[in-house]
Structures are given as structure tokens and as C-alpha cells.
C-alpha positions as CSV (number, residue, x, y, z in Angstrom):
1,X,-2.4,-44.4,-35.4
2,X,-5.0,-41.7,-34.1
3,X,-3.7,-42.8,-30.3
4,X,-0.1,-42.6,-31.2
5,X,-1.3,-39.1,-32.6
6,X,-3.0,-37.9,-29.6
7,X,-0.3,-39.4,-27.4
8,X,2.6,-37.3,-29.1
9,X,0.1,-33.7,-29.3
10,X,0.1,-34.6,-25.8
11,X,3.7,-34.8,-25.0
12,X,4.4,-32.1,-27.3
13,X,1.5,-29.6,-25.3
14,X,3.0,-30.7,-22.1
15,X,6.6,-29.8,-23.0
16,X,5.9,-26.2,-24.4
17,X,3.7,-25.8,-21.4
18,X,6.7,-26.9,-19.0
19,X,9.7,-26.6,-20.1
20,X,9.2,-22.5,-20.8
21,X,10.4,-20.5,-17.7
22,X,9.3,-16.8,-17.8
23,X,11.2,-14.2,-16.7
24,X,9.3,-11.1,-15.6
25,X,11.4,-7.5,-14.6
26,X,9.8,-5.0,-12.6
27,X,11.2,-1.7,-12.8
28,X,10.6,1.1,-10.2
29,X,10.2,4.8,-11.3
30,X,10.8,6.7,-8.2
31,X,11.6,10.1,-6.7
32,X,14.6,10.9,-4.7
33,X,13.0,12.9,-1.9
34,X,10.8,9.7,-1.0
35,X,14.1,8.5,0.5
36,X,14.9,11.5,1.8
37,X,11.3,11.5,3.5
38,X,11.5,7.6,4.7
39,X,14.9,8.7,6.0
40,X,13.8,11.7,8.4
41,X,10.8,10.2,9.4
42,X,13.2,7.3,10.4
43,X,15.2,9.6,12.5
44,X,12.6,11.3,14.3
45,X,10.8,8.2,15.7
46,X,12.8,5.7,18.5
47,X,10.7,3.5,20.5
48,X,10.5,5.0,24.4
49,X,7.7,5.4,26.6
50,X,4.4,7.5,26.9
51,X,2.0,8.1,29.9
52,X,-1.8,7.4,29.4
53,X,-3.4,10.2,32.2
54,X,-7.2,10.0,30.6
55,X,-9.7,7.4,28.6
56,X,-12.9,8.4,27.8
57,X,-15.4,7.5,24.9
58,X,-16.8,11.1,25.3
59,X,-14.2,13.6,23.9
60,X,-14.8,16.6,25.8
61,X,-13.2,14.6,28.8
62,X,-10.5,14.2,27.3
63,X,-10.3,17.8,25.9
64,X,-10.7,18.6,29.5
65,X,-8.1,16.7,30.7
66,X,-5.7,17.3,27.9
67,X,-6.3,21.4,28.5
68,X,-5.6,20.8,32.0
69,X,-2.2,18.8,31.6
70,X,-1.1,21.3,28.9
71,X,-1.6,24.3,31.6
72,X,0.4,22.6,34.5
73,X,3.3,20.9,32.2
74,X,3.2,22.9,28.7
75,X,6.5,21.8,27.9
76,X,5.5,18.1,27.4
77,X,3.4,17.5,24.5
78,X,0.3,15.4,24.6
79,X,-1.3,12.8,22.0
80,X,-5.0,11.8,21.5
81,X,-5.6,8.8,20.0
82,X,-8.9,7.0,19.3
83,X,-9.0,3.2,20.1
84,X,-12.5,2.0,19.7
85,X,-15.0,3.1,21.5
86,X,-12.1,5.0,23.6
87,X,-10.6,8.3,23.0
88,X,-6.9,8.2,24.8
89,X,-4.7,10.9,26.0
90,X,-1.0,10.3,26.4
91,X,1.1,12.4,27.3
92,X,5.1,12.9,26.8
93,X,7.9,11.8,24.9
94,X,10.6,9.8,27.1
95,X,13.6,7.8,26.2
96,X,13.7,5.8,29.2
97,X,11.2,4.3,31.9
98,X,13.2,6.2,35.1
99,X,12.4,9.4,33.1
100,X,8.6,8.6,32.7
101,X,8.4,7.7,36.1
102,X,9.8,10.7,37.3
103,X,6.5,12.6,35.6
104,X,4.4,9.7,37.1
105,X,5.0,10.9,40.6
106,X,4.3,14.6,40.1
107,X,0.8,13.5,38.4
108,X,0.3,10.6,40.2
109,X,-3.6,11.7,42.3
110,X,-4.3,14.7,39.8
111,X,-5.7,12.0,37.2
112,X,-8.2,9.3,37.3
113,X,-5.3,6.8,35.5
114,X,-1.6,7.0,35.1
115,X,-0.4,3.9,33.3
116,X,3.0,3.8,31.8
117,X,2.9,2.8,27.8
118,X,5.8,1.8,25.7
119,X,5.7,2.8,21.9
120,X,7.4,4.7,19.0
121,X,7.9,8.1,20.6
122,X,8.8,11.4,19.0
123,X,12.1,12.6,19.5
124,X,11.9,14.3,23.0
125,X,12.6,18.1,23.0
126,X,15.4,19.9,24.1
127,X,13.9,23.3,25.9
């Protein structure tokens, strides 16, 4: 009698415990100009290609390097980025290889690298 008890709690626990599905709602409380944000910022990024004139791990170099591009070309922005243990100055913001390459020759000599780098690129300007 006790087994035949224990054997139906059993049964009884395991089919409560199984046979219940749960059903769980998230709701999401936003505000509208986050789309708006996600939506520029989408429209102002494309992927394109960058060129890497200057790696250094001390900074100053790089200042240097970045003062002296933005004197001879100051319509083509430049970017610093840090990738451990390297600071690394890229410059420009080109849609297409051709037009990268066309920088590349001017510069090429005037810097001690000049390595083409494709990436998500600002939208290039138009002046």
C-alpha cells in the first residue's frame, strides 16, 4: 500500500512538473530617437578602405606623423587607433580601392609604411 502510495506521489509530481509549459512575455519600453540614432549612424558608415601611413607604440610619433599628413593633405581626415602595444594612424575615407591607391602614390616614400586597410569608413566628404 505505502509503494503504491509513493509510486502514484511520484507520477503525480512528475506530471505537474512536465506537463506545465510557461509562457514568459518580454516587453520593451523604448524611445523613438534610439531608432532614429541606429538609423543615422547606419547611414553614415559603408565599408571602403583606409590607409595605415604610421605604427608606433610611442604616441608622439604618431602625433608627429599625423601633424605632418594633416599639413600636406588637410582635406582628408586621419584616425588614431590604439591596437595593443601599437598606436595606428590611418588616414582617409575612400569608397573604392583605385581611389585609395591614387593617395598611395603621392605618399608612397614620405612615410615609413603605406599599407592599404579595408574597414567601415566614414562617409567620404564632398569639398
Amino acid at each position: 500500500m505505502i509503494l503504491l502510495f509513493k509510486n502514484l506521489l511520484f507520477f503525480l509530481l512528475f506530471f505537474i512538473v512536465f506537463s506545465t509549459t510557461l509562457n514568459a512575455q518580454i516587453k520593451i519600453i523604448k524611445d523613438n530617437r534610439v531608432d532614429a540614432v541606429i538609423l543615422n549612424k547606419a547611414k553614415t558608415k559603408l565599408v571602403g578602405y583606409r590607409i595605415q601611413i604610421c605604427f608606433d607604440s610611442d604616441k608622439t610619433i604618431v602625433d608627429a606623423a599625423r601633424t605632418k599628413f594633416s599639413n600636406l593633405y588637410p582635406k582628408i581626415d586621419t584616425y588614431m587607433n590604439f591596437e595593443a602595444p601599437n598606436f595606428n594612424l590611418l588616414v582617409g575615407d575612400f569608397r573604392t580601392r583605385i581611389e585609395a591607391e591614387k593617395i598611395l602614390e603621392e605618399i608612397l616614400g614620405r612615410y615609413t609604411i603605406t599599407i592599404i586597410r579595408k574597414g567601415i569608413i566614414n562617409l567620404p566628404r564632398v569639398d
